[in-house]
N, C-alpha and C positions, 0 to 999 in steps of 0.2 A: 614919325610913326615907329613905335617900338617893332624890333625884328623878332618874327616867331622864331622858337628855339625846339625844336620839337624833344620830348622827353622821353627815353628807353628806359624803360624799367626790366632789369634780368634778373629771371628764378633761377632758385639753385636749390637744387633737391637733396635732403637733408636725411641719410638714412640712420636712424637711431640702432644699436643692437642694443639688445638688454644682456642683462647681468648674466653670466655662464650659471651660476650657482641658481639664480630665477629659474634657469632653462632646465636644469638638471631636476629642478623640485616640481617644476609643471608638467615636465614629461614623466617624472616618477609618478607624481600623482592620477596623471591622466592611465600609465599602464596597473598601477594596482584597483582602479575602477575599473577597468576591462576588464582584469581577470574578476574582481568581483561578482560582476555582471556576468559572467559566463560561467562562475561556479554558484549562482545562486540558479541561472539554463538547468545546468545538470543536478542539480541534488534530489532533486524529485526521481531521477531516472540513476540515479547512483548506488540505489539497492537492489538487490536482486525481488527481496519480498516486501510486504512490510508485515510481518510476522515481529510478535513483539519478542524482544530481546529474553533470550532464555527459556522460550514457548517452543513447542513443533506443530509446524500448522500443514495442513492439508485443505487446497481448493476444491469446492464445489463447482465442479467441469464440466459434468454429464449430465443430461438430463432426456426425459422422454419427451420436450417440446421442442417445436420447433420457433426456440428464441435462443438468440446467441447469449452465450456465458465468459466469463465464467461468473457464476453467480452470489460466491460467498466466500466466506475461507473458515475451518475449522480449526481453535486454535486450543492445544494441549499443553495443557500445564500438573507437572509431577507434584499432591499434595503429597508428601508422608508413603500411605499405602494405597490414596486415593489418585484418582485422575480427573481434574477439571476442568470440564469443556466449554467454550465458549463458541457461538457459532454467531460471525457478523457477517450478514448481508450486503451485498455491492447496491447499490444506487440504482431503485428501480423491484430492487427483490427482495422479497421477506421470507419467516420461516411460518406456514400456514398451522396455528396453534389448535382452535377449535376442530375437534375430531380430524387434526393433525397427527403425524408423528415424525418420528426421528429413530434411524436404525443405527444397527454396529455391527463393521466386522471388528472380529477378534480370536484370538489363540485361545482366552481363556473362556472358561465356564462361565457364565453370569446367571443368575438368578433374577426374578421379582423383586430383590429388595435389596441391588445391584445397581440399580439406576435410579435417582433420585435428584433430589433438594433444586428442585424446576423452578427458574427464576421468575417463571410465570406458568400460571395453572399446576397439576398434580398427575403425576402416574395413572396410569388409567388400564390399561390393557396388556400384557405383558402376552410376547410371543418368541420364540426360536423358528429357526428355517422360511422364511419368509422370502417373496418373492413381486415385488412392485413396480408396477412400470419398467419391468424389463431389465431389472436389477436385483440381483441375488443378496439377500442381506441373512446372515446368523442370527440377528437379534432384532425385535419392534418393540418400540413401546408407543402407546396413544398417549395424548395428551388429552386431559378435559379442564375447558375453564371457559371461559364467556368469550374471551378475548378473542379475535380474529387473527391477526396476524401481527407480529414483529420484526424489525431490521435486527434485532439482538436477542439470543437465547440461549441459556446458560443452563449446565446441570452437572451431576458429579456421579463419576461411575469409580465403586468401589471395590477393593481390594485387586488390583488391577496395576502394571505397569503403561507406560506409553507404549514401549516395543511391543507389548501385548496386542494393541490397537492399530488394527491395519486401512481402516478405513470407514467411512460414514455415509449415512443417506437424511433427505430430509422429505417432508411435504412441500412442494416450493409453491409460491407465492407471487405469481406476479403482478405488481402492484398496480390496482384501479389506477388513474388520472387525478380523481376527488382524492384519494389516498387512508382513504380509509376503507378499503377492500380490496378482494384480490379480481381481477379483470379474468385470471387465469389460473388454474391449480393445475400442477404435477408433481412428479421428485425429480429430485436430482441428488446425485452421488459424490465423493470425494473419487481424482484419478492417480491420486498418490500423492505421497511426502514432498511437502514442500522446506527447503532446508532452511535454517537460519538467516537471517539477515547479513550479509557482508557486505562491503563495499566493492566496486566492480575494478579491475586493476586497471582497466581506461581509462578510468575518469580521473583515480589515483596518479596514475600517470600523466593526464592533462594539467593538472594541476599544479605538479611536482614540476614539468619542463616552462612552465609559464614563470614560476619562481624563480629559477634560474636563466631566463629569460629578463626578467628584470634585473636582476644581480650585472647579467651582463652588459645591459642599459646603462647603469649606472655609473658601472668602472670603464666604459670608452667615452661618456661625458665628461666623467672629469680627466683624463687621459688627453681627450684631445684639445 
């Protein structure tokens, strides 16, 4: 009778490292994807406005309802001797055009034939010293045209600077559900100069120590 021989088999654990230069390239890559990812986080919140570059904008803040704002932003742009105003609404608000209007304060003198070239409907009612909703405006103009309401409304007030222009009012609008009407009518006013767009020096910052953060990554990988 053959003798059983009983048989050991021994494991031996086998630990592979990889390549230094692998590790350096995989962990550079994993940190320039984190800072990506965390400066695409911030860019949305990296401006102070978003007032277009080389415009002076003023928010629509105040209003005589009781619905939170802010509601729009007025934005000013120097043609020549002219001033073109652009008014765009936030989400939810528009500027109430039919038997609408839109006021002005201002330093200078304006006339009837001062405020024009309506990027929808036409002058209509020209007024000084005016008083709506609880806000004091220098100047009204009506609007007449079929149209109900708009998110955008543009017009140009002449012979005029910006500095001249201290501030604005509108018919506000707040918009039906269906969205084709307004649910709710009042004004609301601009509550001052909103400055240029800059970049926030935080976020400048967060950005610039992550860079060198990497840099430093790099040169103790291959170092050690």
């Amino acid at each position: 009778m053959a003798q059983f021989v009983p048989l050991v088999i021994r494991y031996r654990s086998i630990k592979i490292s990889p390549n230094k230069g692998d590790v350096v390239r995989n962990s550079l890559k994993l940190s320039v994807l984190a800072l990506a990812l965390v400066a695409l986080a911030v860019v949305p919140s990296a401006f102070a406005t978003t007032c277009p570059a080389g415009d002076t904008c003023m928010d629509l803040t105040q209003s005589n309802l009781n619905v939170a704002g802010p509601y729009g932003t007025v934005e000013l742009s120097q043609s020549g001797a002219n001033v073109n105003v652009t008014i765009v609404m936030n989400a939810g608000f528009g500027v109430k055009l039919s038997g609408g209007d839109i006021f002005v304060n201002t330093t200078a003198s304006l006339t009837s034939s001062s405020i024009g070239n309506f990027s929808v409907g036409t002058p209509h009612i020209f007024q000084s010293g005016t008083n709506l909703g609880g806000f004091p405006f220098d100047f009204r103009e009506t609007i007449k045209t079929n149209a109900t309401q708009s998110s955008t409304f543009s017009f140009t007030i002449s012979n005029v600077t910006i500095s001249q222009l201290t501030g604005f009012g509108i018919h506000l609008c707040v918009v039906a559900a269906q969205g084709n009407g307004c649910a709710l009518t009042g004004f609301a006013a601009t509550g001052g100069v909103t400055p240029p767009a800059v970049p926030e020096p935080g976020t400048l910052g967060l950005l610039g120590t992550g860079l060198v953060g990497i840099a430093g990554l790099v040169r103790r990988r291959f170092l050690s």
